[in-house]
GUPATI-160887 format. One record per residue (C-alpha): residue in one letter; x, y, z. Coordinates in steps of 0.1 Angstrom, whole numbers, plus 5000, padded with zeros to 4 digits. Each point is the difference from the previous one (the first is absolute). Example, Ala and Ser with C-alpha at 12.3 -4.5 7.8 and 13.67 -1.06 7.14 Angstrom:
GUPATI-160887
[rec "A", [5123, 4955, 5078]]
[rec "S", [5014, 5034, 4993]]
***
This chain:
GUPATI-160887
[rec "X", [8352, 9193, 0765]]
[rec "X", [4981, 4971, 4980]]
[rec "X", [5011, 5001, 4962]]
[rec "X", [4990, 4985, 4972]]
[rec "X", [5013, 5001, 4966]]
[rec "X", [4972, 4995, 4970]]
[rec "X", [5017, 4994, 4965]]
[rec "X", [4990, 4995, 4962]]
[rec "X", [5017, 4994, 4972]]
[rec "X", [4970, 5004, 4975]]
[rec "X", [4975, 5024, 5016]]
[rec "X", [4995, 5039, 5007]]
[rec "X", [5011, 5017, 5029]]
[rec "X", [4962, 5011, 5005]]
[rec "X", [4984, 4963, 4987]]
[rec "X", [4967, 5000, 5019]]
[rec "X", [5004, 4967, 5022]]
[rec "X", [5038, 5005, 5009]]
[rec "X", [5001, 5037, 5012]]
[rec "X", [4968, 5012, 5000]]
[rec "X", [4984, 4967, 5023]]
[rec "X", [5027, 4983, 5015]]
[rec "X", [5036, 5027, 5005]]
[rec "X", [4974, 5031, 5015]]
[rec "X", [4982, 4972, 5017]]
[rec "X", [5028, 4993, 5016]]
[rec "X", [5014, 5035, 5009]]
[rec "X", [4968, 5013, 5016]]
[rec "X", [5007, 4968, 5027]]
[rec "X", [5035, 5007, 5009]]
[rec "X", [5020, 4988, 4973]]
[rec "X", [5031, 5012, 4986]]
[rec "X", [4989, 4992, 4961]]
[rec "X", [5028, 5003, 4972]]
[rec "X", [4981, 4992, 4963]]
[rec "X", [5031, 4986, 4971]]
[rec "X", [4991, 5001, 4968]]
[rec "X", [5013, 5013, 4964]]
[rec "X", [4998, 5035, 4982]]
[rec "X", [4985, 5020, 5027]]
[rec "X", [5012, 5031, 5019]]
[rec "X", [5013, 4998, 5037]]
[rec "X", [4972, 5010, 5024]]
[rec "X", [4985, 4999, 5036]]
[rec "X", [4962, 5003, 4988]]
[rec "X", [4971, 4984, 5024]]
[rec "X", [5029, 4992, 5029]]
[rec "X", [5014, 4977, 4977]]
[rec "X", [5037, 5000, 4980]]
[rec "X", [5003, 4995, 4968]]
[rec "X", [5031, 4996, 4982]]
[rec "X", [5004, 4996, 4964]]
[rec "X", [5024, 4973, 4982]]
[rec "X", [5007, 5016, 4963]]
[rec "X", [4989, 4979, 4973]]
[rec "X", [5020, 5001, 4967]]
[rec "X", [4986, 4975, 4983]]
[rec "X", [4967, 4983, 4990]]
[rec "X", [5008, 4962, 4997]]
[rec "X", [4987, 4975, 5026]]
[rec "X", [5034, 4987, 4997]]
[rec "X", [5016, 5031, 5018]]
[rec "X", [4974, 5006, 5020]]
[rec "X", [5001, 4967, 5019]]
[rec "X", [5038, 5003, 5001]]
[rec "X", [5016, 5033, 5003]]
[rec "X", [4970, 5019, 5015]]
[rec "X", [4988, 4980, 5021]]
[rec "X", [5037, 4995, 5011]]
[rec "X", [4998, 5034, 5005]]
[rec "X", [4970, 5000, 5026]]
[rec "X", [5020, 4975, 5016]]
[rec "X", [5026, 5022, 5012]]
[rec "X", [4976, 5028, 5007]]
[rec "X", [4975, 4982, 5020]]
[rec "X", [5031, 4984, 5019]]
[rec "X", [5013, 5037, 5007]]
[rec "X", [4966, 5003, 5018]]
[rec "X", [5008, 4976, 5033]]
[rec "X", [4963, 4990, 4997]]
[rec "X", [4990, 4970, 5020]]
[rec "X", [4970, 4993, 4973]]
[rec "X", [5008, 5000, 4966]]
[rec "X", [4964, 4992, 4979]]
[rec "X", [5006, 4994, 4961]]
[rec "X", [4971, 5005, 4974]]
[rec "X", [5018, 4980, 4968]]
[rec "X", [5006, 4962, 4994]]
[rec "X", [5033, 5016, 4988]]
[rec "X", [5012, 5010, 5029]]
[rec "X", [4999, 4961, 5016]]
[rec "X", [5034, 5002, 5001]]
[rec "X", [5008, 5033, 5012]]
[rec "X", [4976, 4985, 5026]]
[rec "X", [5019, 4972, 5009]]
[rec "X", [5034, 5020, 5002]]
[rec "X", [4979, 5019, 5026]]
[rec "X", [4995, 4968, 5019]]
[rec "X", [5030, 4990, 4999]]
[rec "X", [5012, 5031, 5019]]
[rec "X", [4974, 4996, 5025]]
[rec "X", [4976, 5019, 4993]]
[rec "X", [4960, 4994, 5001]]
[rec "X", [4988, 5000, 4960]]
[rec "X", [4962, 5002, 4991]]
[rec "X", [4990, 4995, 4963]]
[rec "X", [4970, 5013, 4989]]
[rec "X", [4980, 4980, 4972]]
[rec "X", [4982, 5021, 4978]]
[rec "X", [4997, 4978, 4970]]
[rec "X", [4994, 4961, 4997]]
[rec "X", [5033, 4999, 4980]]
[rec "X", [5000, 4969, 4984]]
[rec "X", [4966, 5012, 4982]]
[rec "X", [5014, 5029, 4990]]
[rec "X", [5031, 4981, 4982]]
[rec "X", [4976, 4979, 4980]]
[rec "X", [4982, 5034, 4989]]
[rec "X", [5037, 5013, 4987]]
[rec "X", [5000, 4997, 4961]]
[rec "X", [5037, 5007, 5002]]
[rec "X", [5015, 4975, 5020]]
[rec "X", [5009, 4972, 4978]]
[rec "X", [5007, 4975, 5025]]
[rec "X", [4971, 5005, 5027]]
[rec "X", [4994, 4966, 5017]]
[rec "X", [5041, 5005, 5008]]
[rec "X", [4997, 5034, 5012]]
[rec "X", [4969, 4982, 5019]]
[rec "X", [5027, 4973, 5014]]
[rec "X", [5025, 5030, 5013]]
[rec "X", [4975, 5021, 5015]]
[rec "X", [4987, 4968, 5019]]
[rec "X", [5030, 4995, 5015]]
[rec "X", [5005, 5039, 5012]]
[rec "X", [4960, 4996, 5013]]
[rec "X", [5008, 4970, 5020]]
[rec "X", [5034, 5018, 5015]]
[rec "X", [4977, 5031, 5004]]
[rec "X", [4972, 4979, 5023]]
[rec "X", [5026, 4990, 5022]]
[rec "X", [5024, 5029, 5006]]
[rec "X", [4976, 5028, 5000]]
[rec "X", [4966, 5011, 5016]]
[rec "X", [4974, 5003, 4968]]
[rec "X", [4975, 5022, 4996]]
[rec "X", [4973, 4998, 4977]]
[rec "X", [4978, 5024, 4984]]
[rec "X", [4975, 4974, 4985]]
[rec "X", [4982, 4978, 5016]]
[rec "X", [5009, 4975, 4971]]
[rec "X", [5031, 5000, 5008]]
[rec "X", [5003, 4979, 5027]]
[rec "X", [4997, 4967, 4987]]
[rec "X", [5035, 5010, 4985]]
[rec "X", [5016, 5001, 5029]]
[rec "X", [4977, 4977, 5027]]
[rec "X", [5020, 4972, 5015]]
[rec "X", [5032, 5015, 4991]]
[rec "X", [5001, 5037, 5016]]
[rec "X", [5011, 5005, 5036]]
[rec "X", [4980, 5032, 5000]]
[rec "X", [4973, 5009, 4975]]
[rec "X", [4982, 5033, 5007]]
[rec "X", [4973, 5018, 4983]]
[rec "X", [4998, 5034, 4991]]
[rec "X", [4976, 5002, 4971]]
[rec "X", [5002, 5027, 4979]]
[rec "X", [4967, 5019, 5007]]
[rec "X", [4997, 5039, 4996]]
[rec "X", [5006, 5027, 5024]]
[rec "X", [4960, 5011, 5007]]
[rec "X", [5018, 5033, 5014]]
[rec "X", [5019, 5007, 4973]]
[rec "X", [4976, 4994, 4971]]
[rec "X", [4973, 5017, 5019]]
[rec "X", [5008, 5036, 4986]]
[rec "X", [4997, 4989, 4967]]
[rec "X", [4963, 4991, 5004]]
[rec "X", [4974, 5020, 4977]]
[rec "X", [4966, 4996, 5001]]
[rec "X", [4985, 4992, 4963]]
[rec "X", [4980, 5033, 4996]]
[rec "X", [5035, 5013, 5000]]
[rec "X", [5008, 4985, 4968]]
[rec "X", [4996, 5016, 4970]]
[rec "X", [5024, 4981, 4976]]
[rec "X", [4999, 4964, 4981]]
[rec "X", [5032, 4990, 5020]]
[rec "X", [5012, 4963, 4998]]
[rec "X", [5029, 4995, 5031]]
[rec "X", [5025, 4972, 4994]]
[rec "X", [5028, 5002, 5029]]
[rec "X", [5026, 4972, 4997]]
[rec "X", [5027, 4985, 4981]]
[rec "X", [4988, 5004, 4965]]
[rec "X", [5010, 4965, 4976]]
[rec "X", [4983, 4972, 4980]]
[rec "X", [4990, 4979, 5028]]
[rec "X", [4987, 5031, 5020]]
[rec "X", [4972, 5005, 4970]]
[rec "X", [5012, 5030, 4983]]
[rec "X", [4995, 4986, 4963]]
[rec "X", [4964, 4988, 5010]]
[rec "X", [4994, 5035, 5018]]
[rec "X", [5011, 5017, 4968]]
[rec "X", [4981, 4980, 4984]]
[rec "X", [4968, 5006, 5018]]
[rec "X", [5004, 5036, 4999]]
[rec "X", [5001, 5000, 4959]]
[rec "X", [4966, 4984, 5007]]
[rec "X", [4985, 5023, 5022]]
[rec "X", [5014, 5030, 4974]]
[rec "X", [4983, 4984, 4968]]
[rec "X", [4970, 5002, 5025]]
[rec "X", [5007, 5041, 5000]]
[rec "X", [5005, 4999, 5040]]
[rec "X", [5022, 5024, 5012]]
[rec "X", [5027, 4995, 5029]]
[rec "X", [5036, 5002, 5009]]
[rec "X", [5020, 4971, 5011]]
[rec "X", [5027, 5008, 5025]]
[rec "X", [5023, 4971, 5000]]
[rec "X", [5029, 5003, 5028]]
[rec "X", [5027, 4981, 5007]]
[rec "X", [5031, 4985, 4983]]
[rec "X", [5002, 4993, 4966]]
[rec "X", [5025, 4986, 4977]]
[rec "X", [5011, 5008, 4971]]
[rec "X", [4993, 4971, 4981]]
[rec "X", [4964, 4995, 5013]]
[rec "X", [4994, 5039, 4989]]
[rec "X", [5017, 4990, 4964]]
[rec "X", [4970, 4974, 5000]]
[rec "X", [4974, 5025, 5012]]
[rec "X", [5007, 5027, 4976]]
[rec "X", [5005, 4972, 4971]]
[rec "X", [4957, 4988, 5007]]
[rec "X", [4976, 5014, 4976]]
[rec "X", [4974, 5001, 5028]]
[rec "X", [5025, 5024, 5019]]
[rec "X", [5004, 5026, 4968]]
[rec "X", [4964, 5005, 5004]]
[rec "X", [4998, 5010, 5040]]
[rec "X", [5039, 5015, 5007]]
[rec "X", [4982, 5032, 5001]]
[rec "X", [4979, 4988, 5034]]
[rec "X", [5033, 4981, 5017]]
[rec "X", [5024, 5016, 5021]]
[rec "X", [5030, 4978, 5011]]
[rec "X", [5018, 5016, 5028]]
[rec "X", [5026, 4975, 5013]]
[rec "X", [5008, 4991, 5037]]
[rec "X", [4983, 5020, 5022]]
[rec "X", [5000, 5001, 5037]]
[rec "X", [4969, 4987, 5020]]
[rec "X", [4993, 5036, 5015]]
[rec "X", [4999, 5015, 4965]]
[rec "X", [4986, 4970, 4976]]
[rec "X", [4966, 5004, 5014]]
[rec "X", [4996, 5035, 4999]]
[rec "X", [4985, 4986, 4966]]
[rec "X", [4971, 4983, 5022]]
[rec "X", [4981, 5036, 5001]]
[rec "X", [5000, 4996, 4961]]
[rec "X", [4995, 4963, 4995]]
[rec "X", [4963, 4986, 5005]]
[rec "X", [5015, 4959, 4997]]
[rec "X", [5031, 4983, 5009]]
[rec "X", [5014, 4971, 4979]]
[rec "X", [5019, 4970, 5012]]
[rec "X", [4996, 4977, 4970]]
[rec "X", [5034, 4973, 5008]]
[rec "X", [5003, 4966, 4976]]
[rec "X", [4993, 4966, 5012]]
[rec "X", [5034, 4994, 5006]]
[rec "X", [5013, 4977, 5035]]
[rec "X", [5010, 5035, 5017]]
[rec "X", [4970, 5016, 4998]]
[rec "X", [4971, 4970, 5001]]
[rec "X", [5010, 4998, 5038]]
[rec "X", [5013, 5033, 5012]]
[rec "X", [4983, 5027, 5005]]
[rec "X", [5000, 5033, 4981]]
[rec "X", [5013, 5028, 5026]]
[rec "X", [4985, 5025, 4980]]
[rec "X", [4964, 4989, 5003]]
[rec "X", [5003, 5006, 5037]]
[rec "X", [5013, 5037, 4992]]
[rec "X", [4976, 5005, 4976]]
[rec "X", [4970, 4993, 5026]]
[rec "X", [5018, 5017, 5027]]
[rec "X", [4999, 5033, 4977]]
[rec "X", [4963, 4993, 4994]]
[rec "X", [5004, 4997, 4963]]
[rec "X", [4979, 4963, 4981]]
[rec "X", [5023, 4977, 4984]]
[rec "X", [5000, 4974, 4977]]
[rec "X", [5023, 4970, 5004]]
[rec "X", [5003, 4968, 4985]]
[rec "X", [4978, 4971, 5006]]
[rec "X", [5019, 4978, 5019]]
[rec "X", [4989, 4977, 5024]]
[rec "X", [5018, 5022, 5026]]
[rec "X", [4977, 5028, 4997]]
[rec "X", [4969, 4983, 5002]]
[rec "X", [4996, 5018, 5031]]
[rec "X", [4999, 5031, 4982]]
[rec "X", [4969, 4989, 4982]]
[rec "X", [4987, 4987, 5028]]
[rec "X", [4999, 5030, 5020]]
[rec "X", [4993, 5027, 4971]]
[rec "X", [5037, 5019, 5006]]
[rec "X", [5007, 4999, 4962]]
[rec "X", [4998, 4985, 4971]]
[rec "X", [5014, 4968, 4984]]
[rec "X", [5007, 4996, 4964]]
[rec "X", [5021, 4973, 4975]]
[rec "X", [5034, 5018, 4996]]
[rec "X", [5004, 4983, 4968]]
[rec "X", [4971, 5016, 4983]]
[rec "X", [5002, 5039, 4992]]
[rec "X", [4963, 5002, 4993]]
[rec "X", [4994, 4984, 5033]]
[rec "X", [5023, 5027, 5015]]
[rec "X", [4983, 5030, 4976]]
[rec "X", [4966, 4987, 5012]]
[rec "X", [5005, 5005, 5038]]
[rec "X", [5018, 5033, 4997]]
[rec "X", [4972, 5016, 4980]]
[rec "X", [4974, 4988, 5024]]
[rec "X", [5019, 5017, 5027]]
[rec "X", [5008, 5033, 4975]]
[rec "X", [4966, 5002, 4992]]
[rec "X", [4986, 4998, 5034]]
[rec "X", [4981, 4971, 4994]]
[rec "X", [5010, 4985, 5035]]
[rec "X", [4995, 5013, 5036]]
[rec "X", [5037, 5012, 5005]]
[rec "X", [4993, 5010, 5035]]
[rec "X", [4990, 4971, 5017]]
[rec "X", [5028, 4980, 4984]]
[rec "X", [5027, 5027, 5010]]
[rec "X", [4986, 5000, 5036]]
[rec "X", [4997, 4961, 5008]]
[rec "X", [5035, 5002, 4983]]
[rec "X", [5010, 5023, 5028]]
[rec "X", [4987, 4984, 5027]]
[rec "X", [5013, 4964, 4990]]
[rec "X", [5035, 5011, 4994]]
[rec "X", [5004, 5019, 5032]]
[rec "X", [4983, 4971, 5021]]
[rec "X", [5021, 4970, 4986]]
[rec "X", [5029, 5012, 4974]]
[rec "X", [5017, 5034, 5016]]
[rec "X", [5039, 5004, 5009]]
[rec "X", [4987, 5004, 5034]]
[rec "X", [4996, 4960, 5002]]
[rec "X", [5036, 4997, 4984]]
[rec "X", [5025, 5017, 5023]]
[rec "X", [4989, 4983, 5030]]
[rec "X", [5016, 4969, 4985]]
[rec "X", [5031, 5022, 4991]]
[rec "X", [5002, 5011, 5033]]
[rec "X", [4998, 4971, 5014]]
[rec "X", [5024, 4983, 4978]]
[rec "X", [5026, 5031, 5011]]
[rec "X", [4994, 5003, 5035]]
[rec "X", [5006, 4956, 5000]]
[rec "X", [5034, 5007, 4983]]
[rec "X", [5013, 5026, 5022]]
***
């Protein structure tokens, strides 16, 4: 019996990448798959296990402490050979897994040292820099890495043992079923999937819809995924929102197999992210959804997606610049571009060069190496 132990200390049970790609993955080729992470109900769903760790409380404190303390002892109850961690937090549950012999993979989802220049509320960032440099360095030489940006390698050349890549494209099989053709498209819908938050556009999007509602243009803008308090405190608190609350539906969280049941009402897809170190070099996952449902999106112009210009599979736009943003989504609205062809080279270019399918023959190869 080959088994592996997945764990997280910060995402869902059902986050896209970790259960969805990578624990069924995993299952459906003769692994014995246990998935760790907080607030979720014990399960066997998809030939995988997953156990819940009760979360109490909200600070990041705790979190990296107590819960994932917590996961420890659970994924140690589990006898798994493999143990594969998904949060710089967990480093060091990682390296009390090493220490007790067993074979640790951490997956790198973020370029973390971006992200902790792009967090307003650390005070001391270049020192939380210096710590986390020190776990990283630990991290290249004690554990197998997995990446799931290209990008992300120069972090971790010359130092890793093991760096593998597992990008993380979309499931073409999955996302299939929630292809509609255009003429089946009746409503003005605007799709945002994703974490919704300053740096992720939503001001600029809101922003850009006010615009396109002066211009007495109807539409609906389903906007899933998580959503803080505070950033909805700032949304409510914008003039420009007063004036189109009526046409935006928030809906929280949502899991992949049920956020784009919206694509059947949405006629564009938005991925409008800030110039920020995190995003100018990693890709947006989403896009790759997005065309994979056969729905047009608009990203932001970034040298990255220049091949999206290039090859007429979307549309680029600045992401600072709401009337920019209002601009290209009324174009698309108002039919005044040929949706079709865009949707179907879309199609065709994410299932011949960014599809899961390309992905998990690195995992598997990675797995069947360590076992």
């Amino acid at each position: 019996m080959k088994r592996v132990c997945h764990i997280s200390s910060v995402h869902c049970w059902n986050d896209t990448r970790i259960f969805f790609k990578e624990c069924v993955t995993l299952a459906k080729n003769g692994y014995t798959v246990t998935l760790i992470t907080p607030n979720c109900v014990d399960q066997y769903i998809h030939g995988v296990n997953v156990i819940g760790v009760e979360k109490n409380n909200s600070s990041r404190l705790y979190r990296a402490t107590i819960i994932s303390l917590k996961i420890s002892i659970k994924a140690f109850r589990t006898k798994s050979k493999i143990y594969h961690f998904h949060d710089p937090e967990l480093i060091w549950v990682g390296i009390l897994l090493k220490l007790m012999g067993k074979t640790v993979i951490y997956d790198v989802h973020e370029n973390v040292k971006a992200q902790i220049f792009d967090k307003k509320w650390l005070k001391f960032p270049k020192f939380t820099i210096g710590i986390y440099s020190i776990f990283e360095w630990i991290s290249s030489k004690l554990f197998h890495i997995v990446i799931a940006e290209d990008s992300y390698e120069e972090i971790f050349h010359g130092k890793a043992k093991s760096i593998t890549k597992v990008l993380n494209f979309p499931d073409i099989e999955l996302l299939s079923k929630y292809r509609f053709h255009s003429s089946e498209k009746s409503e003005n819908g605007i799709l945002y999937v994703g974490l919704v938050s300053e740096k992720r556009g939503i001001y600029e999007i809101i922003e850009a819809l006010a615009i396109l509602k002066k211009k007495e243009l109807c539409f609906t803008f389903h906007c899933i995924g998580p959503l803080s308090d505070d950033v909805l405190c700032n949304i409510e608190l914008m003039p420009s929102y007063c004036e189109i609350k009526d046409s935006v539906i928030f809906y929280g969280r949502l899991p992949v197999d049920e956020s784009y049941i919206y694509a059947k009402k949405s006629k564009v897809a938005l991925s409008i992210l800030h110039p920020v170190p995190n995003y100018i070099r990693s890709y947006s996952t989403k896009i790759f959804e997005y065309m994979a449902i056969g729905i047009p999106f608009i990203v932001s112009d970034f040298k990255l997606y220049e091949f999206v210009k290039e090859k007429q599979i979307g549309f680029l736009v600045n992401p600072l610049n709401p009337f920019e943003i209002a601009s290209q989504i009324e174009k698309v609205l108002n039919n005044q571009i040929n949706v079709e062809e865009i949707v179907n080279r879309g199609i065709l270019e994410v299932n011949s060069k960014y599809s899961w399918k390309s992905q998990e023959i690195n995992l598997l190869e990675l797995y069947n190496k360590l076992y």
